[in-house]
C-alpha positions as CSV (number, residue, x, y, z in Angstrom):
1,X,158.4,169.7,152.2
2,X,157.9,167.6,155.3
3,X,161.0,166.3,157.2
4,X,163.8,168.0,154.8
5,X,166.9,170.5,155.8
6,X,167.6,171.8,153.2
7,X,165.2,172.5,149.7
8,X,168.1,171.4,147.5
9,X,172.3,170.4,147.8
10,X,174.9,170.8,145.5
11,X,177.9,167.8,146.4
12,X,180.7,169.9,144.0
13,X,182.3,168.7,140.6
14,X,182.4,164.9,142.3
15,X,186.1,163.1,141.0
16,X,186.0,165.9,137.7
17,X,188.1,168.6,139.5
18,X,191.6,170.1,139.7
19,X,191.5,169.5,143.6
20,X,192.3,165.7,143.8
21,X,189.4,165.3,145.9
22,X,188.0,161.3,144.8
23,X,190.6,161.1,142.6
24,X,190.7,157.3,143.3
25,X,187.3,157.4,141.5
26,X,188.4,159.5,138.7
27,X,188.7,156.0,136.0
28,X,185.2,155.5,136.5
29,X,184.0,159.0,136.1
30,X,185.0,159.9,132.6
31,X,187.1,162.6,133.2
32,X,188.9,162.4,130.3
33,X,189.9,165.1,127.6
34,X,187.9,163.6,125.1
35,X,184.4,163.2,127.3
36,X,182.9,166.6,126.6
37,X,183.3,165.7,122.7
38,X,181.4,162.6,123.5
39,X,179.0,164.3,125.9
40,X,178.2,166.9,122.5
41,X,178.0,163.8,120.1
42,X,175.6,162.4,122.3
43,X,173.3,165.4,122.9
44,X,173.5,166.1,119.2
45,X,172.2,162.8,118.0
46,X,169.7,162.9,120.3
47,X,168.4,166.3,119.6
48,X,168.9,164.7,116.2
49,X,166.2,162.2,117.2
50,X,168.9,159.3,117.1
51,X,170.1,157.1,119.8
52,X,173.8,156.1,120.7
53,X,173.8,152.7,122.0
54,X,177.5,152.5,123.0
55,X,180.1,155.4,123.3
56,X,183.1,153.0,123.9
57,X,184.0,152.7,120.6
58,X,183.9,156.7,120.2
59,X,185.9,157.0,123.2
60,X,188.5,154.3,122.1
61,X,188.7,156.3,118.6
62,X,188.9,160.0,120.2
63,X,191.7,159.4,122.3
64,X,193.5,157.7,119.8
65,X,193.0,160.7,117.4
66,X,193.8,162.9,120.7
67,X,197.1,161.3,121.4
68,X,197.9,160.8,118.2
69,X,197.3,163.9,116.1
């Protein structure tokens, strides 16, 4: 490949980590406890051959049940 460094990069676990590094970005990352339940929802309807137009609503509803158990 013409003109590259390197054949691939990895930039880390971006605002997702236990470091604090772009924590100020964290709120937009969905770092949240509930996001790998919503990441497996997701990937199961879709394997499913469905399509989840919106996850707020599941998000709202998961950390409610979360923080509220």
């Amino acid at each position: 490949m013409a003109n590259e460094i390197y054949s691939s990069s990895w930039w880390g676990d971006g605002p997702c980590n236990d470091v604090g590094w772009g924590i100020i970005y964290k709120q937009y990352a969905n770092c949240g406890p509930v996001q790998p339940i919503i990441d497996a929802f997701v990937i199961r309807v879709e394997a499913d051959g469905g399509t989840v137009e919106s996850t707020a609503c599941l998000e709202t509803d998961l950390t409610y049940l979360t923080e509220n158990p």
